[in-house]
C-alpha positions in Angstrom: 8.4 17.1 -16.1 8.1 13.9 -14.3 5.2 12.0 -13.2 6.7 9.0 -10.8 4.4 5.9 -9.4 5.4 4.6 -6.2 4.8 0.7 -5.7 5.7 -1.8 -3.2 7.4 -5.0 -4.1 7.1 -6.9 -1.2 3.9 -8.0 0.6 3.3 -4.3 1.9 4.5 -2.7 4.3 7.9 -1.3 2.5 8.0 2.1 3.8 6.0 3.8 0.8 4.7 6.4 2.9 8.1 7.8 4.3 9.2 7.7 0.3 5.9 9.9 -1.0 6.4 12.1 1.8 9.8 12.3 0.4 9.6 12.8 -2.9 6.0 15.0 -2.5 8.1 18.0 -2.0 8.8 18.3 -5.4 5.7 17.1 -6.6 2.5 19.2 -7.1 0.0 16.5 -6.7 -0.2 13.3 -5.3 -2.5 10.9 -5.7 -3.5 7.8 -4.6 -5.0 5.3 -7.2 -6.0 2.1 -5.1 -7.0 0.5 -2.0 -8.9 1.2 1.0 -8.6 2.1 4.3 -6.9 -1.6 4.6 -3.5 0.0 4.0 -1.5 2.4 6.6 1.3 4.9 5.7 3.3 5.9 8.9 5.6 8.8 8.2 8.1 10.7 10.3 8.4 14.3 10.4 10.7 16.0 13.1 9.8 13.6 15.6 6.2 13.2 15.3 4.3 10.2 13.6 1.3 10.4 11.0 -0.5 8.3 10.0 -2.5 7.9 6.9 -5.0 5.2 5.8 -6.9 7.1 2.6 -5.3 10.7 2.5 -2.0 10.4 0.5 0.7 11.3 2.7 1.8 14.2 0.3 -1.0 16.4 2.0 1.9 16.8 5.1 4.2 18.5 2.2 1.3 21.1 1.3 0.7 19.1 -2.0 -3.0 19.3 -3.8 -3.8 15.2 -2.8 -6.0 12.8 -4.6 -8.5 10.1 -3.5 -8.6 8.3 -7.0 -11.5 6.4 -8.5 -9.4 3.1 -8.1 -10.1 3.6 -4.7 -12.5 2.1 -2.0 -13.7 4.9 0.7 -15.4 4.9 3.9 -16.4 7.7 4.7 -16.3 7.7 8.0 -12.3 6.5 8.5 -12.0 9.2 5.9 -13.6 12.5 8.0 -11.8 10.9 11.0 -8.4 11.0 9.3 -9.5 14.6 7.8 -10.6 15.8 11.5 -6.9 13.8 13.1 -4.9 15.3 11.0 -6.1 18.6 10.4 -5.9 18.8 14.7 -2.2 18.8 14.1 -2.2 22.0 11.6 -2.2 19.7 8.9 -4.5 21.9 5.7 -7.3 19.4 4.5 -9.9 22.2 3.1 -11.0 20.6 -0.2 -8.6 23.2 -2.7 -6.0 20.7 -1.2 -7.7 17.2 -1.0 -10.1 16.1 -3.7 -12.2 12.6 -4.1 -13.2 10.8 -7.0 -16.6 11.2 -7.8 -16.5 7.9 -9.3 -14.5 6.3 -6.4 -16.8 3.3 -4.5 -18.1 3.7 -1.2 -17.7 1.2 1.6 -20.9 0.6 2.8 -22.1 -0.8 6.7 -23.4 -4.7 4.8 -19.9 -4.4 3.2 -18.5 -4.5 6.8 -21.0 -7.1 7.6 -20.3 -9.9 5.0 -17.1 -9.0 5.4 -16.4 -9.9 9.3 -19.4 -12.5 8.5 -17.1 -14.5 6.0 -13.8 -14.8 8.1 -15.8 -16.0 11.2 -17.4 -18.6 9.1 -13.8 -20.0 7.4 -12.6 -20.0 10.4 -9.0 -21.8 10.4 -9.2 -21.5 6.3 -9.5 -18.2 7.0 -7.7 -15.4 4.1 -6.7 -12.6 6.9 -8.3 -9.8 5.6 -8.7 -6.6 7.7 -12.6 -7.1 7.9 -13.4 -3.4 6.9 -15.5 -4.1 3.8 -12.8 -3.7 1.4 -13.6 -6.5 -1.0 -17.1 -6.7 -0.5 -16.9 -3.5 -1.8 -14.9 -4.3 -4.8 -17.3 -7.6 -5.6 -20.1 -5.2 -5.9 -18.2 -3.0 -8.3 -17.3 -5.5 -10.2 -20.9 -6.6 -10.7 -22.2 -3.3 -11.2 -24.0 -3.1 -7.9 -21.5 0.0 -6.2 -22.3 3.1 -5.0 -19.8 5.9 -6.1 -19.5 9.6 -4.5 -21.3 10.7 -7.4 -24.6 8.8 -6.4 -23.8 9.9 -2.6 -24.1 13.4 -3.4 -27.9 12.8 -5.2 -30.2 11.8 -2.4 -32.8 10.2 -4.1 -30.6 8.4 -6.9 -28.8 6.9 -3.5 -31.7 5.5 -1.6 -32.8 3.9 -4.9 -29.6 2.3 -5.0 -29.4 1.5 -1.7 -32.9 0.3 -0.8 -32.3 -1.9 -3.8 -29.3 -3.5 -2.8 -29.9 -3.8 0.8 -32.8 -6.1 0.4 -30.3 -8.1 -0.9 -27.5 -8.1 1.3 -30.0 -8.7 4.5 -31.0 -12.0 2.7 -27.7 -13.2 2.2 -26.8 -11.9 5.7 -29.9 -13.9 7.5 -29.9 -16.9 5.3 -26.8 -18.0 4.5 -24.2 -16.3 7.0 -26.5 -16.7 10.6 -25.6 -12.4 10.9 -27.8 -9.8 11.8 -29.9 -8.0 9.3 -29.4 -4.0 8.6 -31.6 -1.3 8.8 -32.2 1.2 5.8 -32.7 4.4 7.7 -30.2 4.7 9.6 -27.7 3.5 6.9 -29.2 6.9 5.0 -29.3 8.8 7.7 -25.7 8.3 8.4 -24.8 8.8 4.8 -26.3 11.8 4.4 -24.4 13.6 7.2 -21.1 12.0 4.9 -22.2 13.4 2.4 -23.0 17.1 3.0 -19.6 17.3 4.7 -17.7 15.4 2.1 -19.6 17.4 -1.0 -17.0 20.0 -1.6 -14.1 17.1 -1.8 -15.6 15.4 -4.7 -14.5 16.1 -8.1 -13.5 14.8 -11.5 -10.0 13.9 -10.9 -9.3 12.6 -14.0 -9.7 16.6 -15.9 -8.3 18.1 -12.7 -5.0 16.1 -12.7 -4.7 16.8 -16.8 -5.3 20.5 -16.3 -2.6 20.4 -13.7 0.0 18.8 -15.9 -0.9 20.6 -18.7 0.4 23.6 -16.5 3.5 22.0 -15.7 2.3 20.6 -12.7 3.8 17.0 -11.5 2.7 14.1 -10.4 3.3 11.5 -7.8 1.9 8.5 -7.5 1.1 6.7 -4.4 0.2 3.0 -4.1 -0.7 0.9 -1.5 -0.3 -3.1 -0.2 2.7 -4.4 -2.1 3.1 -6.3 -5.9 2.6 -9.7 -4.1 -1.0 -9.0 -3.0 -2.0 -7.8 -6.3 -5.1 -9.7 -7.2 -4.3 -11.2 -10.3 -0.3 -11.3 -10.2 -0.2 -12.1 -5.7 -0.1 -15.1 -3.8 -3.7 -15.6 -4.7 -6.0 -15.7 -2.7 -4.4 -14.7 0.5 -4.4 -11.2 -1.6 -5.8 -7.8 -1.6 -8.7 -6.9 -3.5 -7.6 -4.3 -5.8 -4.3 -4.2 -8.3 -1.7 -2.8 -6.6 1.1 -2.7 -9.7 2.3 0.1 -11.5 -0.2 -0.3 -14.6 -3.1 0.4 -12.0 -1.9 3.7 -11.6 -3.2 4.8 -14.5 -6.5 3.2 -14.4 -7.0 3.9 -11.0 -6.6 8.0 -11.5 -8.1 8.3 -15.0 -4.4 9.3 -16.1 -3.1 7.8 -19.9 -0.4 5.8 -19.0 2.1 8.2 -21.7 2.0 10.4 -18.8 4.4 7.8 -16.6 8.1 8.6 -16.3 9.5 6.4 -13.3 8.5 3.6 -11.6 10.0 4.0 -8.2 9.8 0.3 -6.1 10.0 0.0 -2.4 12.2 -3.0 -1.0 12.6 -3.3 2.7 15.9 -4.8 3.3 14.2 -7.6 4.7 11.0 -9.0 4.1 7.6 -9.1 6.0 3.9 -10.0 6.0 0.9 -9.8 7.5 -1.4 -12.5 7.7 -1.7 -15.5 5.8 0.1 -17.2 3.0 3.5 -18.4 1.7 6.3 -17.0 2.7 9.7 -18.9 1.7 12.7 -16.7 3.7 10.3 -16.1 6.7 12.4 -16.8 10.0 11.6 -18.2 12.9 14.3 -18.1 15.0 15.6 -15.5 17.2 17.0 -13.3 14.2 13.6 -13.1 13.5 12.2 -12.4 17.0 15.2 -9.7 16.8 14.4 -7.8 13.6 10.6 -7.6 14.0 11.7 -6.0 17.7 13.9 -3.5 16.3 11.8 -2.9 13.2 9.2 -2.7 15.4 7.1 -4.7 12.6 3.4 -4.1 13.7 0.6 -3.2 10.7 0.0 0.2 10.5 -3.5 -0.3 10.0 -4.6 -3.5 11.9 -1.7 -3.5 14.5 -0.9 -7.1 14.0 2.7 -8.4 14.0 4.6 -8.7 11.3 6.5 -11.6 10.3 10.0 -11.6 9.6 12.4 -13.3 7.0 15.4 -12.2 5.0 15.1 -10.2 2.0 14.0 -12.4 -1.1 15.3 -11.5 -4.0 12.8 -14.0 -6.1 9.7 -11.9 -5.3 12.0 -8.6 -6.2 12.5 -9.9 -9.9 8.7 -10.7 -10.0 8.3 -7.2 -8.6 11.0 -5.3 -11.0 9.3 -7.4 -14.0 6.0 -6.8 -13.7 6.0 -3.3 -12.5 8.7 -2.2 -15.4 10.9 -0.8 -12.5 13.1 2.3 -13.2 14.3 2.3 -9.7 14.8 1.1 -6.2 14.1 2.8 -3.0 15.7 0.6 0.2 14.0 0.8 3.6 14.6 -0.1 6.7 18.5 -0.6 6.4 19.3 0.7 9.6 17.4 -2.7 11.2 19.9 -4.8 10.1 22.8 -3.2 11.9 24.4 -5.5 14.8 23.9 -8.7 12.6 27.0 -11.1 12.0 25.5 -12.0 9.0 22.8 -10.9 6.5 21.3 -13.5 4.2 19.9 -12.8 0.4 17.2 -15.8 -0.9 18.2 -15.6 -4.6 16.1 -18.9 -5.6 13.9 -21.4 -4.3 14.6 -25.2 -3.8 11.6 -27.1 -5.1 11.9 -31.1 -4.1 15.5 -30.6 -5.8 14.5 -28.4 -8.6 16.0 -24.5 -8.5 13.5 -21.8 -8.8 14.6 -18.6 -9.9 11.2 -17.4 -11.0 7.9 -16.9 -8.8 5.7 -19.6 -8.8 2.1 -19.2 -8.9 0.8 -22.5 -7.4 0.6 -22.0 -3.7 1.5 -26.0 -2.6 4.1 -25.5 -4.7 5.3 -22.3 -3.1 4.6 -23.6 0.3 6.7 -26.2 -0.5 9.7 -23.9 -1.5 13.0 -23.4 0.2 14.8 -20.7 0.4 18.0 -20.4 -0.9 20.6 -18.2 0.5 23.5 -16.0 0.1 25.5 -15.3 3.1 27.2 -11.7 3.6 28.5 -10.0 6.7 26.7 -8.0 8.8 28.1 -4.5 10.1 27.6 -3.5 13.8 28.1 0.4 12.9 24.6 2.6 13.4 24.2 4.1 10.1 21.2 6.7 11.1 23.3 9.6 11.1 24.8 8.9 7.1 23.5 10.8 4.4 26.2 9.6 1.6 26.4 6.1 0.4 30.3 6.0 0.4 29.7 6.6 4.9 28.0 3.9 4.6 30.0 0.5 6.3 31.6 -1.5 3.6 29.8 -4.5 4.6 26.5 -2.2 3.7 27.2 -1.4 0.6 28.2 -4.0 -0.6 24.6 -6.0 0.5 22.8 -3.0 -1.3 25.5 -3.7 -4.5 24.1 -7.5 -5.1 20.6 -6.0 -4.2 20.9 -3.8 -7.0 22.7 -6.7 -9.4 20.1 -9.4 -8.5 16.9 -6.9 -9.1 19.1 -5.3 -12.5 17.4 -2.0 -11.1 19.7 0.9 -9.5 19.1 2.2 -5.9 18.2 5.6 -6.0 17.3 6.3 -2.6 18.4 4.1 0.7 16.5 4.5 4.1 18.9 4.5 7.4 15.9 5.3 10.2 12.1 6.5 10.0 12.5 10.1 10.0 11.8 12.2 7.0 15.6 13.6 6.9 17.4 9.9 7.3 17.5 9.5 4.2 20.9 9.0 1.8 19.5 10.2 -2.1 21.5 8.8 -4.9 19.1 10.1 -7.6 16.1 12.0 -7.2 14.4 11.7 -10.2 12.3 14.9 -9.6 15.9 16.8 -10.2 17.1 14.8 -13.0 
């Protein structure tokens, strides 16, 4: 039996949800254990594009999905994404997607504060998405959440959020100049959430232990990437939620014997959305080239991506701290109809070599990159499904990816669909 988390080890935006959506077909559950509706997963199947932003993108294999209690939900992106994607046949009916009843809920004065915060940092602003997500996450850290347990009590939640709302709308009017919020239309809202969303909610934590105790597996699914982990990211132009393997468990109420493989996700390249360091990031016309072709736009907030080459500092950061059995490569195909393709193996700090992450941001912004140079290949490699088709040139750029990281490739990623895909070890089938 194997239980594999998924993880990205970039800045997000890797390609995790074409690798679930892989690997979920010989998975019983899936689950996802962290997050909001701040991360997108676009998959690929037969042509047509899904996208996800809370259901784990197992549900378009048929696989019994998870919204875990590491999670952040509102409830309204959720029954949108329920209603989208069960208009394209896809089968949400709660015996195949279940919630957390002790995942948070994303409340309207999360929104609030949240857009209310960015507007007043203006250029020192962090780039978040402005959907409530760490609002959210501050109120659960101080003990002031609401979770779907409390949702599905009326009285306990007007309590709650009576209380808390008196709150909010002084902070709101007094210290950020925003407009106050309204209590009965905030429960009237809810309560139409709540009476649809009832049957969804469950203990996850018994319901994926009964399932493995019947032989059942489990995938994992995480969102963001390593380096916008909370504590171990470029802090504080972060996510608000731990996005390494260890969160996994926490996150789904799953003992972390149950882990088998840590799969991580490495475009071939490296992007990021928003702000923050970013050492290999080009600016030049390579760059202007590979966001074109990788048509590098956020899932979620539709802002471009920016480019560099792949940076094989952030990997080892990535590898180390997730405990990575494996490597899944994305995104290879972009390169194609390069001269060159560069590796960043270290950083040059005012004449010092880096080889390890730092975690002071003036000194990472002060950082440059430096490279390895290997020849391109101008073949299209969409159509390969072995690794010895594959261009010489290609394989060889995945060989020193593999050496620098000290983690094998087990799958490499030649175009978005579902079926271009070259599997060197599935480790469902080991």
């Amino acid at each position: 039996m194997s239980n594999i988390v998924i993880v990205g080890t970039q800045w997000g935006d890797e390609g995790k949800g074409k690798v679930v959506d892989l690997l979920a077909e010989h998975a019983d559950m899936v689950v996802r254990f962290q997050g909001g509706n701040n991360a997108g997963h676009t998959m690929v199947v037969e042509g047509e594009q899904f996208i996800s932003h809370l259901v784990p993108s197992g549900i378009l294999q048929g696989k019994t999905c998870f919204i875990g209690n590491g999670l952040v939900v509102d409830p309204a992106v959720l029954l949108e994404e329920i209603d989208y994607l069960s208009s394209k046949g896809v089968d949400l009916s709660p015996d195949k997607l279940k919630i957390s009843e002790k995942a948070h809920l994303i409340m309207p004065y999360h929104q609030a504060i949240d857009h209310a915060r960015e507007r007043m940092k203006g250029d020192k602003k962090i780039g978040t998405t402005g959907r409530g997500i760490g609002p959210c996450y501050e109120d659960k850290a101080t003990r002031r959440g609401v979770r779907f347990v409390e949702l599905l009590s009326q009285a306990v939640f007007r309590e709650k959020v009576a209380t808390i709302l008196e709150e909010k709308n002084f902070y709101l009017k007094h210290y950020m100049d925003a407009e106050t919020l309204d209590l009965e239309p905030i429960l009237a809202e809810y309560s139409g959430y709540a009476e649809r969303l009832a049957p969804y909610v469950a203990n996850v934590s018994v319901v994926l232990s009964d399932g493995m105790q019947a032989g059942g597996q489990v995938l994992f699914e995480g969102a963001q990437g390593t380096h916008l982990d909370i504590d171990h990211g470029t802090y504080p132009y972060v996510t608000s939620s731990s996005t390494v393997a260890g969160n996994a468990c926490s996150g789904s109420g799953v003992g972390p014997g149950k882990i088998t493989d840590i799969i991580g996700i490495v475009k071939a390249y490296t992007t990021r959305v928003g702000e923050g360091p970013f050492p290999s990031e080009l600016f030049d016309d390579v760059g202007d080239a590979i966001q074109q072709k990788g048509v590098e736009f956020g899932a979620t907030t539709g802002r471009k991506r920016r480019c560099g080459w792949l940076d094989t500092v952030i990997l080892e950061n990535a590898a180390r701290l997730n405990s990575l059995s494996g490597l899944a490569i994305t995104k290879l195909d972009v390169l194609g109809g390069l001269d060159e393709v560069k590796i960043c193996t270290a950083y040059d700090y005012e004449g010092q070599r880096l080889e390890h992450f730092p975690t002071d941001l003036n000194v990472l912004a002060a950082c440059k990159p430096i490279y390895e140079s290997h020849p391109g290949w101008a073949e299209d490699i969409s159509g390969i499904r072995e690794f010895e088709a594959l261009p010489e040139n290609a394989r060889k750029y995945l060989e020193r990816i593999q050496e620098l990281a000290e983690t094998p490739i087990q799958i490499v990623s030649v175009g978005p669909g579902r079926d271009e895909t070259i599997v060197l070890d599935n480790p469902y089938t080991d």
